[in-house]
KEFI-931051 format. One line per 2 residues: number of its first residue (from 1); for each residue x, y, z of C-alpha. Coordinates in steps of 0.2 Angstrom, whole numbers, plus 5000, padded with zeros to 4 digits. Example, Ala and Ser with C-alpha at 12.3 -4.5 7.8 and 13.67 -1.06 7.14 Angstrom:
BEGIN
1 = 5062,4978,5039 | 5068,4995,5036
***
This chain:
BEGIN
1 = 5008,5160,5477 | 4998,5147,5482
3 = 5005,5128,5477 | 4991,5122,5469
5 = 4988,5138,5458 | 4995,5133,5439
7 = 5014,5138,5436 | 5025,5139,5422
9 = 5045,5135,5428 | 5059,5138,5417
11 = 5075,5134,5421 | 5088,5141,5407
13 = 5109,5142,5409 | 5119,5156,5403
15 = 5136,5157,5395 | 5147,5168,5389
17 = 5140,5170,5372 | 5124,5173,5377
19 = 5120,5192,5375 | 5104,5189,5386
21 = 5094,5198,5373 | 5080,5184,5369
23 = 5077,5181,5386 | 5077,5198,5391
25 = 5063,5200,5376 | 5054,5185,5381
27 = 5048,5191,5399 | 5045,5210,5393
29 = 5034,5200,5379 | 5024,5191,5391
31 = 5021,5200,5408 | 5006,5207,5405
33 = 5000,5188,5398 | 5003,5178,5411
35 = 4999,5181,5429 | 5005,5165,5438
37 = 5023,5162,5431 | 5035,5160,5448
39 = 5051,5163,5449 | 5068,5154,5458
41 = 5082,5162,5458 | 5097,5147,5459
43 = 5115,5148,5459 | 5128,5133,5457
45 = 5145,5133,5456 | 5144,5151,5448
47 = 5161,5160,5450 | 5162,5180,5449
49 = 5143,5186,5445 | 5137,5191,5459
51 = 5135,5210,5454 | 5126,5203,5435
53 = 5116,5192,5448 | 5108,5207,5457
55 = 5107,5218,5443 | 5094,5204,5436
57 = 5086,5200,5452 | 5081,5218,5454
59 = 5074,5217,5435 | 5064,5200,5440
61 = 5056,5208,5455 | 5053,5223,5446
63 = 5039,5215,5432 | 5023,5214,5439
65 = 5015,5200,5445 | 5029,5192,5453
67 = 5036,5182,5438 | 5050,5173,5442
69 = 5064,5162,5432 | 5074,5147,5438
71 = 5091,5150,5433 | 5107,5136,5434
73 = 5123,5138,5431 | 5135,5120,5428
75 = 5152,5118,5424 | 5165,5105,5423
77 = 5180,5104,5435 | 5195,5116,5429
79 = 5205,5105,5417 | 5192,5092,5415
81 = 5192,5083,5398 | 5177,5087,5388
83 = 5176,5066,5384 | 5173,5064,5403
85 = 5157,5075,5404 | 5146,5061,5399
87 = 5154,5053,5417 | 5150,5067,5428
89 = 5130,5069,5421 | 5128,5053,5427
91 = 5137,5048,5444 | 5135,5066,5450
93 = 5118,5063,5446 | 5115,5077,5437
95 = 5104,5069,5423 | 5092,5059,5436
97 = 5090,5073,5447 | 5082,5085,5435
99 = 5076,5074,5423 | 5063,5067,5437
101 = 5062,5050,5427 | 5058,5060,5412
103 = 5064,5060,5394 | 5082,5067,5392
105 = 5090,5072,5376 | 5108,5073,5377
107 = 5116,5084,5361 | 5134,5081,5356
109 = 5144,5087,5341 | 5149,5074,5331
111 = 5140,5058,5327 | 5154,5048,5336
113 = 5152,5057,5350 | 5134,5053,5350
115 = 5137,5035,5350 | 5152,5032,5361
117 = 5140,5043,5372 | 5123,5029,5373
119 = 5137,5016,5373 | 5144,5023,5388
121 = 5126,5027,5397 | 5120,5009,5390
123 = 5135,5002,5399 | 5128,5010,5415
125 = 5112,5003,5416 | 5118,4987,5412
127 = 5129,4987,5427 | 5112,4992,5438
129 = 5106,4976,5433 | 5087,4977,5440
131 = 5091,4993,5447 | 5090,5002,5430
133 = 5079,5019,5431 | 5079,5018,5413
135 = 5066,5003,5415 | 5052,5007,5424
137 = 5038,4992,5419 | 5039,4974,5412
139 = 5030,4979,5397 | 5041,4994,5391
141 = 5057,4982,5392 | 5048,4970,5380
143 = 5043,4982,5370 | 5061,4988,5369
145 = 5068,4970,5365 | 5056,4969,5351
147 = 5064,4985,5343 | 5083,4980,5343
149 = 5077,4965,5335 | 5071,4976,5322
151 = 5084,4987,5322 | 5096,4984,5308
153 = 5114,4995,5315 | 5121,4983,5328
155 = 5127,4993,5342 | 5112,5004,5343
157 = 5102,4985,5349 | 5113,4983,5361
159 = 5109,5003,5367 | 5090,5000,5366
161 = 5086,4986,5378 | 5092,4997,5393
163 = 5082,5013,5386 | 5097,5021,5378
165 = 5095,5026,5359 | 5106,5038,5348
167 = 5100,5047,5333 | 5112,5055,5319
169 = 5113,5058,5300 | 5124,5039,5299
171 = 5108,5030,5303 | 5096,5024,5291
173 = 5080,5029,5288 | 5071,5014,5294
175 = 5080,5014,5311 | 5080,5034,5314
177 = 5060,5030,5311 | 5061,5016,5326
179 = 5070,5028,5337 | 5058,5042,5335
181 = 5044,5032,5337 | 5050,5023,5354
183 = 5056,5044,5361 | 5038,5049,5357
185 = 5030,5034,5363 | 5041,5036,5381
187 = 5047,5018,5379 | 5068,5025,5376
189 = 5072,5036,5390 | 5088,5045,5385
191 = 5093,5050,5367 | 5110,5053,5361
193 = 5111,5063,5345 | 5118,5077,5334
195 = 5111,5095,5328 | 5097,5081,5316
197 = 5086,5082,5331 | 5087,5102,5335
199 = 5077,5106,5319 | 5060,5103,5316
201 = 5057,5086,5324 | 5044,5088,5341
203 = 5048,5077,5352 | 5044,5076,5371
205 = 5057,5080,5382 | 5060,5086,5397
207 = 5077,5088,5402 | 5092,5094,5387
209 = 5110,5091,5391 | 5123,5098,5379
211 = 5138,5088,5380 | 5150,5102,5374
213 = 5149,5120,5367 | 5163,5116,5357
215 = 5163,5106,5341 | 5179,5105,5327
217 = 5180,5115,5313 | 5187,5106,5301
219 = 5193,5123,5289 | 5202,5129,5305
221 = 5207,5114,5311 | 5204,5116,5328
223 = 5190,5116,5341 | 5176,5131,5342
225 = 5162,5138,5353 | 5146,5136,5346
227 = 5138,5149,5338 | 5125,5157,5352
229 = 5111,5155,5338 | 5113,5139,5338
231 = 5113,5135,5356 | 5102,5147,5365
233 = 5087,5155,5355 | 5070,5161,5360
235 = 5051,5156,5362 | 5039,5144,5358
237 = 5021,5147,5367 | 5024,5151,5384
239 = 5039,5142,5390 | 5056,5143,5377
241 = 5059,5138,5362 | 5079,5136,5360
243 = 5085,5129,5343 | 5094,5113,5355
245 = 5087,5119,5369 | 5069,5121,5365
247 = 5067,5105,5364 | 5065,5106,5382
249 = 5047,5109,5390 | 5040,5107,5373
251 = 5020,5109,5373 | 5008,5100,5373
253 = 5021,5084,5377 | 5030,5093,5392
255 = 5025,5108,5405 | 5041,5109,5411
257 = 5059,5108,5407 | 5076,5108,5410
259 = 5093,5111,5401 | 5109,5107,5406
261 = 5124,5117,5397 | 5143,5106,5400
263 = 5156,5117,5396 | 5174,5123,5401
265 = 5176,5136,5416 | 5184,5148,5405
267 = 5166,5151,5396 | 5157,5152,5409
269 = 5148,5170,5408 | 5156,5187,5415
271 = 5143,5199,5411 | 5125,5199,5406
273 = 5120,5215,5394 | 5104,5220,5387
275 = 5104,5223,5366 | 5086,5228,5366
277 = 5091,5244,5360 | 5100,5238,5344
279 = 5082,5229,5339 | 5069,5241,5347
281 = 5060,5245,5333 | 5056,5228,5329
283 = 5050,5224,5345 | 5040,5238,5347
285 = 5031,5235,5331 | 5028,5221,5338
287 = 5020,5226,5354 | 5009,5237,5343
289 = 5003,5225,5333 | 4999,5214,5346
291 = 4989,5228,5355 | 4999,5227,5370
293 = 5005,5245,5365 | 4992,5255,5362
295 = 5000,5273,5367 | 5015,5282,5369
297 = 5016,5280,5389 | 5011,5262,5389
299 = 5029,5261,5378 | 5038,5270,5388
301 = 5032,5259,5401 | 5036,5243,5392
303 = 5054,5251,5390 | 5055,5253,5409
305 = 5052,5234,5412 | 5066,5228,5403
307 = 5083,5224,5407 | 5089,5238,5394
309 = 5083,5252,5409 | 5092,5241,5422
311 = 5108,5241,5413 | 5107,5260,5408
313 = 5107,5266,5429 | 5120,5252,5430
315 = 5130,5257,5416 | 5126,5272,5406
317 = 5140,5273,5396 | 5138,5257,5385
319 = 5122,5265,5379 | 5129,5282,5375
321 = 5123,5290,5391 | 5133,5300,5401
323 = 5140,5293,5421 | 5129,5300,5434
325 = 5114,5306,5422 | 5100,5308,5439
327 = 5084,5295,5435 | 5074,5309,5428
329 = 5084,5313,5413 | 5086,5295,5412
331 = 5067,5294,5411 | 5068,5307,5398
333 = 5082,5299,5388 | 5071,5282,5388
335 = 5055,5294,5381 | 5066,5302,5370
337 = 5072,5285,5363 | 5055,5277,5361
339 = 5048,5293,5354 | 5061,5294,5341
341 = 5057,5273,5335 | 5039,5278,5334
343 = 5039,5293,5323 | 5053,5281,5310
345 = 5036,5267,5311 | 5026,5282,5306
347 = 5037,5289,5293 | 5037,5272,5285
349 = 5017,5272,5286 | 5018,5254,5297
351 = 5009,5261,5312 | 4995,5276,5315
353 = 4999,5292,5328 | 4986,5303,5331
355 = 4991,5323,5328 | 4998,5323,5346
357 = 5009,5307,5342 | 5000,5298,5357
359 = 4989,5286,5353 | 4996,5272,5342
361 = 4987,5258,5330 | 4996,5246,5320
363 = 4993,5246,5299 | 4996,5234,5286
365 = 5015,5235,5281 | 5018,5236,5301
367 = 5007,5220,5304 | 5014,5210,5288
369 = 5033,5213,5294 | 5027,5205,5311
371 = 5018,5191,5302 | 5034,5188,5292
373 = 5047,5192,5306 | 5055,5203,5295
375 = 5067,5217,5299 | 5065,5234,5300
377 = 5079,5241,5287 | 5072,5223,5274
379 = 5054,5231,5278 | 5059,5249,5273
381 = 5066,5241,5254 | 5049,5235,5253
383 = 5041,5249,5255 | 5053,5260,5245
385 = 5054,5248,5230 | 5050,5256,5214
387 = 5033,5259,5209 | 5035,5246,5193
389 = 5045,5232,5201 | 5053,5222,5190
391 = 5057,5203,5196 | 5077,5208,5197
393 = 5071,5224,5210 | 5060,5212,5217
395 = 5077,5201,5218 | 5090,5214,5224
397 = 5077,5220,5242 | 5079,5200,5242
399 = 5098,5200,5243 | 5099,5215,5255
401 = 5100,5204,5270 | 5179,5189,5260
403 = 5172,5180,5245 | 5179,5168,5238
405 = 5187,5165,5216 | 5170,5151,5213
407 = 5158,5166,5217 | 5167,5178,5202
409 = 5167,5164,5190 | 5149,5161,5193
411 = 5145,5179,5190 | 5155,5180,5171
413 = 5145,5166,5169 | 5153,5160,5153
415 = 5136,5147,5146 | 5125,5160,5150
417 = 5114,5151,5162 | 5112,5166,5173
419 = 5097,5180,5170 | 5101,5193,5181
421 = 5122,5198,5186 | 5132,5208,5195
423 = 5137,5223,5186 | 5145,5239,5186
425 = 5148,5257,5184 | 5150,5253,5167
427 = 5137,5243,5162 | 5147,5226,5162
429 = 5148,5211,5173 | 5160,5212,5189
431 = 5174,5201,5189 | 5177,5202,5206
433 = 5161,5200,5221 | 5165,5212,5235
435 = 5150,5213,5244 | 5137,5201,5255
437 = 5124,5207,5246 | 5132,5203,5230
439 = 5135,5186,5236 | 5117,5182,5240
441 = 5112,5189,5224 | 5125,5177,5215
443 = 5121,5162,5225 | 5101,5165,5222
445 = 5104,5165,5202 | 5116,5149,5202
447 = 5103,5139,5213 | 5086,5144,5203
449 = 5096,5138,5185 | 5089,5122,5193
451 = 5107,5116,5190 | 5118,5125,5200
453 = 5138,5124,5200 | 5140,5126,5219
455 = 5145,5112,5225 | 5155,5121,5242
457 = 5144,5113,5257 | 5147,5130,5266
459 = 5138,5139,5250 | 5126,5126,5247
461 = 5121,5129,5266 | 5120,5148,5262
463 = 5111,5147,5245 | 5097,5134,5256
465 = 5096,5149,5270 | 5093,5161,5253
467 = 5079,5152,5245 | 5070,5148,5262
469 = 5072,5167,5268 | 5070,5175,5252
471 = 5054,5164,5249 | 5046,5171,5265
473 = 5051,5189,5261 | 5045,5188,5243
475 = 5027,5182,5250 | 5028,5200,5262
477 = 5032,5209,5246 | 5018,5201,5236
479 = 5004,5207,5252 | 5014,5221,5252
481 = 5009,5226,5233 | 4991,5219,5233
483 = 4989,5231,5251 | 4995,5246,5238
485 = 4988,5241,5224 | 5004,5237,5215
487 = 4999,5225,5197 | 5018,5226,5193
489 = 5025,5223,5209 | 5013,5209,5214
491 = 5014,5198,5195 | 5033,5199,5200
493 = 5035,5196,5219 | 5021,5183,5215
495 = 5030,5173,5203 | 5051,5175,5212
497 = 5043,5167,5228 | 5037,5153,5219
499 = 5053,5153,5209 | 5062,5151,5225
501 = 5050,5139,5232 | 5053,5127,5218
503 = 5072,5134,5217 | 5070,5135,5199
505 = 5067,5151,5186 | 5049,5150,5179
507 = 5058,5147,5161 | 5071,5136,5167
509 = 5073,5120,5153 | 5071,5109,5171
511 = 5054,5112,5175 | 5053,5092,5176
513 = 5063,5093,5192 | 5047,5099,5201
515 = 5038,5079,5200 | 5043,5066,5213
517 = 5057,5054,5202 | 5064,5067,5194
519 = 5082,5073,5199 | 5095,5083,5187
521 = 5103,5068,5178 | 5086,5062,5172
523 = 5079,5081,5168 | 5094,5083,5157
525 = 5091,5066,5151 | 5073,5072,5145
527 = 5077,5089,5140 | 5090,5082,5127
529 = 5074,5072,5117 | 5065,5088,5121
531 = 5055,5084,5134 | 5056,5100,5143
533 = 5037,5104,5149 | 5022,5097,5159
535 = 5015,5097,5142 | 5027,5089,5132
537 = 5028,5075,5146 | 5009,5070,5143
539 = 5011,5068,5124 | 5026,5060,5127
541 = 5029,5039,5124 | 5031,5030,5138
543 = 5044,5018,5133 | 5054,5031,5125
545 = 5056,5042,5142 | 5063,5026,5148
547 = 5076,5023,5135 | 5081,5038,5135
549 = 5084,5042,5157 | 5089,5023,5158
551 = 5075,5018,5169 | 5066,5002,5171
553 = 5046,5001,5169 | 5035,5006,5176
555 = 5044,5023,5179 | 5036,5031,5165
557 = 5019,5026,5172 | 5022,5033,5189
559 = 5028,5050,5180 | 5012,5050,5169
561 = 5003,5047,5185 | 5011,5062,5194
563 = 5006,5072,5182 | 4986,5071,5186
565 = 4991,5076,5205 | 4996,5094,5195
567 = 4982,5108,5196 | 4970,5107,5181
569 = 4975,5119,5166 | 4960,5134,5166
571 = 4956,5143,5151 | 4951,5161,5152
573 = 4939,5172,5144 | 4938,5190,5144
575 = 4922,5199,5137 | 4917,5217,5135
577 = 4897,5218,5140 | 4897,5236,5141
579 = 4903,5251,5136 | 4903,5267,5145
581 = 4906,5286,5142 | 4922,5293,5148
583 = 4932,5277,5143 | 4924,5265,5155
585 = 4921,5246,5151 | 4914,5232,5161
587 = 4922,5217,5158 | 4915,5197,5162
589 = 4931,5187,5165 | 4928,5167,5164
591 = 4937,5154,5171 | 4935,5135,5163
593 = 4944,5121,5169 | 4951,5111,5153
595 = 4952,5094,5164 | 4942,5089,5182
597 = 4952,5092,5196 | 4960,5077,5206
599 = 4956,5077,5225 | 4974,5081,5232
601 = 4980,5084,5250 | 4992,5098,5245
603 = 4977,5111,5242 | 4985,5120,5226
605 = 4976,5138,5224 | 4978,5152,5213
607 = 4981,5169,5213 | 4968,5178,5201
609 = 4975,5196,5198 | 4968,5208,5187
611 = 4975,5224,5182 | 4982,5236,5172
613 = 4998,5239,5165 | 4994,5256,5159
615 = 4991,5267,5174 | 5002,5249,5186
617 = 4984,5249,5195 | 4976,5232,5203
619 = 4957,5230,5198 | 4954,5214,5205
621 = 4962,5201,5215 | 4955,5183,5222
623 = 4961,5166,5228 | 4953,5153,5218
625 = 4955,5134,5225
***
């Protein structure tokens, strides 16, 4: 390849907890899109994989086009405290090699760590005097003087004037806010910092440094690997998107990137084996949807391309394949494999065959589970879901996806705040939660009372993953049912995925919680001089909301305020303006706003649904803004 051609260069570390199975994805995904992706093949300080090493150099040079991937592999010293890593990233150079004078983020596990971490990197640079990298112009060093000036926690200013920050959930909003802003604008070089900077944020960034792949745990009481979720995951455009490591060669800001994994010699990887066969259906679905499968033998041959086939010659027997199959029944197993996935997509109605099974087109439930990311088994609930779904159905396909004494309490549910429970063979509510899908189901009914009584962080954590997961899934269901025709199923999918948008029931006596200024001690505060309603809350006295939450004026007129930001009440009309033989109608629907619409940035729309509740048939259906 010619070196002024365009490249794309990746460079990614492997550890023992990682299965290998986004990555191996990721480049099947993508070697039909792009033609001038070159790969180096790098080995450091890598002990023992030298037959994993060639089993994925022969994969690499068997896609097209001569992809390639730049592969590192970094330890510490055997015995070598994890405390001292921070040391070896920067005299071994390490961080100033790759980095290229680039921005570096530098993860550790605890905020502590994170601090100690641009204290001991600051230090550094300080004893470089004029020398510091970190500085590389008169005008970024006064702009960084004038931000520790501003900066209001004192050892972070003493960090920032040598291009050093750190960034964790101890920091106040005002100076995480500096920090960012310097990152972005290229001013701070280097950024310490916890998980707070893994989600969500995009940041430019070149080089990632993990400090450790352990962290402590404070219910075992000891030190854990990472969860491989949480350090290695896949794609973002056409380079990777890692949860922490993602963050490295993030478009548009970087085209590039590089991430550095510290960890203990013991964890370095033994093995690399493909999983694609545990997800295949998914994928493939994928593939079709994206009209990169478009027939049977262009599957088969996207199955030949991945690392799956590789590891099946190498090692048959971990994929249920007999040692010493020849390569032609292996071929046959592969077709027999890919065959068998496409006729479940077809039995399910998510993709078109043709009467031969060849030819291949994707349809609607099969693009909406790509457009949702779902998986296949929560897909197949959906489509198997009664044909009147009720909101509690709609709820349990929801909760598809070791318990402990709070969850059974939660479930007898003594005040009655629950509307749907767990119950048994006998009709009566279970006094004792055995299952994960029971758990989810408990957790989602505590958290949309709007008040729940979990107060665990662990299953507060789990009842936030709940309401974000369950909220996409619910908006499948709802396309689902308007694709079928569904009235039933869509009123209900409709309204549980704006229940667990807003995490509150539809009925719930804390409606109030939805308006900025309005937490539980205040809803409860209004409910009890029953203010309970948007409604009630605009006929409501001003000075008597703030007698009774406690609150100082002008609160009530920011709440009033709030209030005209809502989508505008509509009236509807239904007339009949002609009546046919055979027990036909036409009917004229009118929609009037009761009040004039407030220009808003949020871009509120409505769902306008008619159907009938006779024969569960959808007759009409538009978005209105």
């Amino acid at each position: 390849m010619n070196d002024h051609e365009d490249k794309i260069k990746t460079e990614l570390p492997f550890l023992f907890f990682f299965n290998f199975f986004p990555l191996e994805i990721l480049i099947d995904k993508n070697f039909e899109k792009v033609s001038n992706l070159r790969v180096n093949w790098n080995k450091s300080c890598v002990v023992g994989v030298n037959k994993q090493e060639a089993e994925v150099a022969f994969w690499l040079l068997a896609l097209p086009h001569g992809k390639t991937l730049l592969v590192y592999y970094l330890l510490s010293k055997q015995g070598l405290r994890v405390s001292l890593f921070i040391d070896i990233i920067w005299f071994e150079d390490i961080l100033m090699q790759h980095s290229r004078g680039k921005s570096a983020l530098i993860f550790c596990s605890i905020r502590k760590g994170a601090q100690e971490a641009a204290l001991r990197l600051s230090q550094m640079a300080m004893d470089l005097g004029h020398s510091n990298p970190l500085i590389k112009y008169k005008e970024q060093q006064e702009r960084l003087r004038e931000a520790s000036l501003a900066c209001s926690d004192k050892k972070l200013q003493s960090c920032i004037v040598y291009g050093v920050g750190y960034h964790n959930g101890g920091l106040c909003l005002k100076d995480r806010n500096l920090i960012e802003g310097l990152f972005l604008n290229g001013d701070l070089q280097i950024l310490c910092t916890t998980n707070t900077l893994a989600h969500g944020i995009n940041l430019p960034v070149h080089t990632v440094v993990i400090k450790s792949t352990q962290y402590f745990n404070k219910e075992k009481g000891l030190y854990v690997e990472y969860d491989r979720s949480m350090i290695l995951q896949v794609c973002e455009s056409t380079i990777w998107n890692l949860h922490m490591c993602g963050r490295a060669g993030r478009p548009p800001f970087e085209d590039t990137g590089m991430v550095i994994i510290m960890t203990r010699r013991e964890t370095v990887i033994c093995s690399l084996y493909s999983l694609l066969l545990s997800g295949i259906t998914k994928h493939l679905i994928a593939e079709i949807v994206q009209l990169t499968i478009f027939d049977i033998t262009r599957a088969i041959e996207w199955m030949k391309y991945s690392y799956l086939y590789v590891r099946m010659k190498k090692n048959p027997k971990n994929y249920a394949v007999k040692k010493g199959i020849p390569s032609e029944r292996l071929e046959k197993y592969m077709h027999e494999i890919c065959v068998k996935n496409i006729n479940e997509l077809s039995r399910h109605g998510m993709i078109w065959t043709d009467e031969h099974g060849f030819l291949l087109k994707p349809l609607e439930p099969g693009k909406l589970m790509t457009k949702y990311y779902l998986k296949f088994d929560t897909m197949k609930h959906i489509i198997e879901a009664p044909e009147r779904c009720s909101m509690e159905d709609a709820l349990h396909i929801i909760c598809r996806h070791n318990e402990k004494k709070l969850l059974n309490d939660i479930n007898t549910d003594k005040d009655g705040r629950l509307r749907f429970h767990i119950v048994g063979e006998n009709g009566k509510k279970k006094k004792c939660i055995q299952s994960r899908e029971e758990k989810i189901f408990v957790l989602a009914n505590d958290c949309l009372t709007g008040d729940p009584s979990v107060h665990d962080l662990s299953l507060n954590q789990d009842m936030n993953s709940i309401c974000s997961n369950g909220c996409r899934i619910a908006k499948c269901m709802k396309e689902y049912f308007l694709y079928r025709k569904n009235y039933k199923g869509t009123i209900n999918s409709t309204l549980l995925s704006k229940c667990l948008h807003e995490r509150l029931w539809d009925d719930s006596p804390y409606l109030l919680k939805q308006l900025p200024g309005i937490g539980m001690v205040t809803a409860k505060a209004l409910h009890s001089i029953g203010i309970i309603s948007f409604e009630t809350m605009a006929e409501a006295d001003q000075r008597r909301i703030e007698i009774a939450t406690g609150r100082k004026y002008p609160f009530s007129n920011h709440i009033k305020e709030s209030l005209l930001t809502l989508p505008p009440n509509v009236e509807m009309k239904v007339e009949e303006i002609e009546c046919q033989r055979q027990g036909k109608s036409k009917l004229a629907i009118t929609l009037t706003r009761l009040s004039q619409a407030i220009a808003s940035t949020k871009r509120h729309y409505s769902d306008m649904v008619v159907g009938s509740e006779a024969d569960n048939n959808i007759l009409f259906h538009e978005k209105i803004r």
